[in-house]
N, C-alpha and C positions, 0 to 999 in steps of 0.2 A: 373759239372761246379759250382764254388763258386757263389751264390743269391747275388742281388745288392740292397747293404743295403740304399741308397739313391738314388734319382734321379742324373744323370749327372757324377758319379761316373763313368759308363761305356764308355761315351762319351768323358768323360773329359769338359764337358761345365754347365755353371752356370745356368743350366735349372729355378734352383727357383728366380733369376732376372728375366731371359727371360719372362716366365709365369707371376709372377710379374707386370711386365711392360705392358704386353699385358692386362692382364683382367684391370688395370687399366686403359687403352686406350679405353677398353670394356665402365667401368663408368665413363666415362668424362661427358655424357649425365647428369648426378645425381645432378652433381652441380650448370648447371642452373635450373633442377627440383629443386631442394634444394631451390635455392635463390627464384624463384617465390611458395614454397610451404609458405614458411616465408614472402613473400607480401601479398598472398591470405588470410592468417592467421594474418596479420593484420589489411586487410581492415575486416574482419570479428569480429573482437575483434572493430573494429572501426564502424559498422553498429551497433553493440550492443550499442552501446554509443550513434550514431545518433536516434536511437530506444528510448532508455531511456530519450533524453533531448527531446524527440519530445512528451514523454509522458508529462513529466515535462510542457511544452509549452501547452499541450492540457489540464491541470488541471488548470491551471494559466488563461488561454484563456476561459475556463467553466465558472469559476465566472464571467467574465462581461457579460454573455451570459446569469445566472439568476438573478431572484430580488433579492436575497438576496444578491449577488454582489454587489447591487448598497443598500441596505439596513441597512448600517454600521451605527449601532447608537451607542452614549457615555450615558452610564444611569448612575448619581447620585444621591446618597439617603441621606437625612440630619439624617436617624436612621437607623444603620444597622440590627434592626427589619423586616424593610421590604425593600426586592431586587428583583428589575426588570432583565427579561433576553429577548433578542431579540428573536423569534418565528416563523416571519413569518415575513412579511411587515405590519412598524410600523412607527407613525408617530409623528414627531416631537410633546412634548409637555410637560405641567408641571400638575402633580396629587399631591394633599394631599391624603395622605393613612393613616387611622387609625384603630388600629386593638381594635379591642373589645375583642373578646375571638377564644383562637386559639382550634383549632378540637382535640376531644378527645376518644376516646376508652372506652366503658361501664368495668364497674368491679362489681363483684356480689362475696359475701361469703355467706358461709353456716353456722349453730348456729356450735359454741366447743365444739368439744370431746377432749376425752383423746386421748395422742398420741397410733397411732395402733389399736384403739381399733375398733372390729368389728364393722358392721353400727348395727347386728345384727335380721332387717329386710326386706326379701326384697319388690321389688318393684322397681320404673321407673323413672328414669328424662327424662322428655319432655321441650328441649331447643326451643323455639319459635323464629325466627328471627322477625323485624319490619320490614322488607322489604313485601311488596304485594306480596301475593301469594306464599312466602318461605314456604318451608313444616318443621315442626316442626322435630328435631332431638332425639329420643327416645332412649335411654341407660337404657340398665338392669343391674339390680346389685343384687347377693346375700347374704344373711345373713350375708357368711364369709369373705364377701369384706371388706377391708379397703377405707379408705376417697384415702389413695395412688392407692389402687386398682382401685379402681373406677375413679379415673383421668385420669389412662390409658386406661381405656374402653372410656372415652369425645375424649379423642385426636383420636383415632383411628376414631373414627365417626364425629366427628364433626372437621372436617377441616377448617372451620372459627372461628372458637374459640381455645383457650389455656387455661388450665384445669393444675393445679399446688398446692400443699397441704403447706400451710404456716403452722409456727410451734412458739410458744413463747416460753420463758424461765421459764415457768410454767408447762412444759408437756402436752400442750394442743396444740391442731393442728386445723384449716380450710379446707376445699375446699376451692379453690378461682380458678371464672370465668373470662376469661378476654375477649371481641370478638378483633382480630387479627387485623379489621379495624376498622376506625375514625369515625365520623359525625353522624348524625340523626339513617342513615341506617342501623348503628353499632347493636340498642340499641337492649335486647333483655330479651325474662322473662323466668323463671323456675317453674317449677311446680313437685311436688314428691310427690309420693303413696309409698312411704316407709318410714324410718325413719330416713332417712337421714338430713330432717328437710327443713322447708324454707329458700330460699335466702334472704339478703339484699342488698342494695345499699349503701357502705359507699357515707356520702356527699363528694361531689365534685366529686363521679367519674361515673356522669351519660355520655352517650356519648352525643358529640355532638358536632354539624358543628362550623368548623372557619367563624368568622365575620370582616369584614371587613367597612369601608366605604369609595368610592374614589371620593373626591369632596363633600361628603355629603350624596353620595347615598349607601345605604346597599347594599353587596353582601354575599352572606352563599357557603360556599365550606365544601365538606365531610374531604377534609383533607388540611392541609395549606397552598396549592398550589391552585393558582385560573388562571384555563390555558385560558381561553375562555372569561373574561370579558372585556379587553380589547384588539382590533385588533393587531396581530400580538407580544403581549407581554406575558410576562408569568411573576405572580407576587409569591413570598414568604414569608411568615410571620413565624417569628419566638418567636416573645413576642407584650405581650399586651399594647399596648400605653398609655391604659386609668388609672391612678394612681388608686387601688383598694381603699383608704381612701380617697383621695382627689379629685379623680374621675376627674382630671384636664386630659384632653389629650395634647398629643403630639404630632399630629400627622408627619409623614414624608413626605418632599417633596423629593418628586421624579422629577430627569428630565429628558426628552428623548432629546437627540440633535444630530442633523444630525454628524456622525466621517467625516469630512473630511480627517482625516488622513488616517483612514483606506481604504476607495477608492482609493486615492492617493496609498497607499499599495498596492491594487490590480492592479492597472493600475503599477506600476513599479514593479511587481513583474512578471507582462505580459512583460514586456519591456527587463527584466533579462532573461526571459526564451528565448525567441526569440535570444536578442544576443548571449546566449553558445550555442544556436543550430548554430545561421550562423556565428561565431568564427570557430566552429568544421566543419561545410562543407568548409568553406571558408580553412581554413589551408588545409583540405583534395583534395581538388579541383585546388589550385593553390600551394603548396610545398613552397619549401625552395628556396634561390636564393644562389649560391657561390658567389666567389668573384667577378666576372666578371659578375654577374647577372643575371645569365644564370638561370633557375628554374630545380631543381634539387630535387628528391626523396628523403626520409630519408634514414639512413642507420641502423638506431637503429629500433627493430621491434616492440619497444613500442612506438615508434615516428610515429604517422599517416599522416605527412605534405607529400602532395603530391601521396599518394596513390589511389588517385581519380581522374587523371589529366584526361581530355581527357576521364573520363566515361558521356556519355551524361545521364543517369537517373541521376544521384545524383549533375551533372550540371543543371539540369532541375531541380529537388527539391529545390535546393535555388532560382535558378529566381524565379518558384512559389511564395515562400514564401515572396519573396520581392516585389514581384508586386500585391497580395494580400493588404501587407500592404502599397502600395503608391497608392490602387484602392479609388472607391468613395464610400460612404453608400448611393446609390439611397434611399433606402426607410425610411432615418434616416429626424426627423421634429427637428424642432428649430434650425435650420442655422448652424450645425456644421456636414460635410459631411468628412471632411479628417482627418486625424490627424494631417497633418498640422494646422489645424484650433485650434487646442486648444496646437499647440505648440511642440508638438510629431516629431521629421522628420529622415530620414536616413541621417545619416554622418558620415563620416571616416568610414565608414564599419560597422556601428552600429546605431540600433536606439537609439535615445537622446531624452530627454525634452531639448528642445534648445531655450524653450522662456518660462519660469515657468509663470511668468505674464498672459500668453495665456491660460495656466491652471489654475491659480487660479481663471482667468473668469468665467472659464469654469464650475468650482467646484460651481458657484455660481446660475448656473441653469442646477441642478442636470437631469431634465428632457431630456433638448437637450444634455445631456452630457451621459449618458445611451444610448439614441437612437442611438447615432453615433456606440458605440459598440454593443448594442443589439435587436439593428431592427430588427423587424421580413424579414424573406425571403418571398417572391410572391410564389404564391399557386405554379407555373411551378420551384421554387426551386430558382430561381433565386435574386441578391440583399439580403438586409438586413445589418447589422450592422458587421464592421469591426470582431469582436470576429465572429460576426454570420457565415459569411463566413468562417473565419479561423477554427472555428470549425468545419463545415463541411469536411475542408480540410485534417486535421488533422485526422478525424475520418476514413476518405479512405486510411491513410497513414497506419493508423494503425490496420486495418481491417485484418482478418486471410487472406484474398489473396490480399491484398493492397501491397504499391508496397515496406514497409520496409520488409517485411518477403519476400516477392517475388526475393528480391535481396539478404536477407541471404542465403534464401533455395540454390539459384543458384550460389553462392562463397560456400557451404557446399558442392554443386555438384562438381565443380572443385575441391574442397582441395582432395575431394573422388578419382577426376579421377588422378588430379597427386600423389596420392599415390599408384596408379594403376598402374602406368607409372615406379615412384620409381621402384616397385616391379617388375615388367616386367624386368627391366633394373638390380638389383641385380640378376636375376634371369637367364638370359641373359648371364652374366660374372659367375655364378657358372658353368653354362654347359660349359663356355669356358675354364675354368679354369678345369672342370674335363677331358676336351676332351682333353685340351693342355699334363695334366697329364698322360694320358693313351698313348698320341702320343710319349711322350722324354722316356717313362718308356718303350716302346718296341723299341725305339731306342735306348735306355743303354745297354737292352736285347741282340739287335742285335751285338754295338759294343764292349760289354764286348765278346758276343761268337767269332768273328772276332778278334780282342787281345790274346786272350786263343790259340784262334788257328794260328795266328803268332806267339806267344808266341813257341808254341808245335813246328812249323815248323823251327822256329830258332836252340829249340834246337837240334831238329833233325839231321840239317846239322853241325851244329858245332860237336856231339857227331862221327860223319861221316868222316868232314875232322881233326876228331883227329884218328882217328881210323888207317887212310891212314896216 
């Protein structure tokens, strides 16, 4: 009997719809997995985002939590000789700064040779530092050393110094010392037992400390920088004020002034961050409306509106954060407990400066204006300054089992289990699909040999009643 080269062939029926039809009856399931793997997958791409802006809110909400927050000073200088930079906590004020002579680095040469020429005997340099108790630096050199050779032997030893062979256009060459740092501590002497010769000191390059004076009073720094004379400021000198012939000074004033702007920066940049975090839960939480107003999902899987309707954690995450900022600073002094108080409030869905005037008071007694954000919390944890709290808050959100990661881990879970489910389900429809196959493919079997053998029986009798 002739083999059936297709399914349905022997049957005579359209086996590959039939089958067809059915395994796709089989995955009908797939495509509301399908649709909810693509919501899963965007509240997930969307927690990432409430993640991110709650960081953003938590760096923003930091600064009014330290002094340096509330620390925002403007410094001008009538010579850009000398520049102030903020440091710590500093206070408002006016310095004349005059520099005398700025910190300088020792330099030592040795008498001329010829270029190259062997030292010829040897012997020892012993480099002394000035500092108390520094142990002197001792370099051997032989006969066939050069002034170059022997440079190389300084540097290798001597790490606070640079050791380098100057050369004129007479074929004559130097050693030259230089010590690496500034000031007093720099300075340093040479001594040799061989023939290498004594050092000198060209004038002007003995070392020594930056001078300053601020208001009249002397301060000496090892190098230009003077971090520690006055609280919270760090000053820079870069030229000498005092005319070297006319010895008239200049000196610079310097002003420190409270930045109102900057605060103001800090406080509206806390106000920014807050709003795109509750813009983003707010869309996420409450969707889109159709026409008829009805609240309604997106349909686009980069559109997050409404994918959060009806979750009560990330429902509860915005009340939090709203009722944080309309609570009180029990523990905030100088009259200013809300942010209503200096003009701050929620509206239309956002927080606003809705009374500037109320801030600019506010700005004007930096003290009670601090405390309302940065009051300390009570020893049981409790109270403290608006920032105080929300920082706290923030920090549990964002904690390795806080409740942002706690709610990705578990949308990670599900996107896992319905691709579980997917697979189950493709998986599902292959077996049906090869069982459906093996079921028509022995029924073609059957009625191709059933036809063959009508076939045979027919002509049997015909070949019969022709016969007769």
């Amino acid at each position: 009997m002739a083999g059936i080269s297709s399914i349905g062939i022997g049957s005579g029926l359209n086996v590959s719809d039939i089958i067809s039809k059915m395994v796709a009856l089989q995955k009908q399931p797939l495509q509301g997995l399908q649709a909810r793997q693509q919501t899963i997958q965007t509240q997930i791409s969307t927690y990432a985002q409430i993640k991110s802006l709650t960081n953003t809110l938590a760096d923003a909400n930091a600064k009014l939590t330290r002094d340096s927050g509330w620390n925002s000073m403007s410094i001008s200088s009538s010579n850009p000789a000398v520049s102030m930079t903020v440091s710590g906590i500093a206070s408002a004020a006016t310095y004349d700064v005059s520099v005398t002579q700025l910190a300088r680095s020792q330099t030592s040469v040795s008498a001329s040779r010829d270029v190259d020429q062997k030292i010829g005997t040897a012997g020892m340099l012993t480099i002394q530092g000035a500092k108390t108790g520094a142990l002197p630096v001792e370099v051997k050199y032989n006969s066939g050393d050069t002034l170059t050779t022997l440079a190389v032997k300084i540097n290798e030893q001597a790490g606070d110094m640079q050791a380098l062979v100057m050369r004129d256009g007479a074929g004559k060459e130097q050693l030259v010392l230089r010590s690496k740092a500034t000031g007093n501590d720099a300075k340093f002497d040479v001594s040799d037992t061989g023939a290498v010769g004594n050092f000198s000191t060209p004038l002007g390059q003995d070392a020594q400390d930056a001078l300053i004076k601020i208001n009249g009073v002397t301060q000496a720094s090892s190098t230009d920088n003077f971090d520690n004379v006055l609280p919270g400021l760090k000053i820079t000198v870069s030229q000498v004020t005092v005319d070297p012939v006319t010895q008239a000074d200049k000196p610079a004033r310097v002003s420190v002034t409270a930045d109102k702007a900057g605060t103001k920066k800090n406080i509206q940049d806390f106000i920014d961050a807050f709003n795109a975090l509750n813009d983003l839960l707010s869309k996420t939480t409450k969707g889109m409306r159709d026409e008829n107003g009805k609240t309604v999902s997106a349909t686009d899987d980069k559109d997050p509106s409404g994918v959060f309707q009806g979750d009560s954690s990330t429902v509860s995450l915005q009340s939090s954060l709203r009722s944080l900022l309309g609570g009180t600073a029990s523990n905030a002094s100088g009259g200013l407990k809300r942010l209503a108080d200096i003009g701050i409030e929620y509206k239309d869905g956002s927080l606003k400066i809705t009374k500037s005037d109320k801030l600019d008071k506010a700005m004007d007694s930096p003290d009670a204006l601090k405390s309302l954000f940065a009051a300390k919390a009570s020893s049981d944890g409790s109270g403290g300054g608006i920032a105080v709290g929300l920082k706290k808050f923030t920090d549990e959100l964002l904690a390795y089992d806080g409740t942002l990661n706690s709610k990705s881990d578990a949308l990670e879970l599900r996107k896992k289990n319905n691709l579980k489910d997917q697979d189950k389900v493709n998986a599902g429809a292959a077996t049906l699909e090869a069982k459906l196959s093996r079921q028509y493919s022995a029924l073609d079997s059957q009625m191709a040999s059933i036809t063959a053998l009508n076939t045979y029986m027919q002509n049997q009798i015909a070949a019969w009643n022709k016969s007769k």
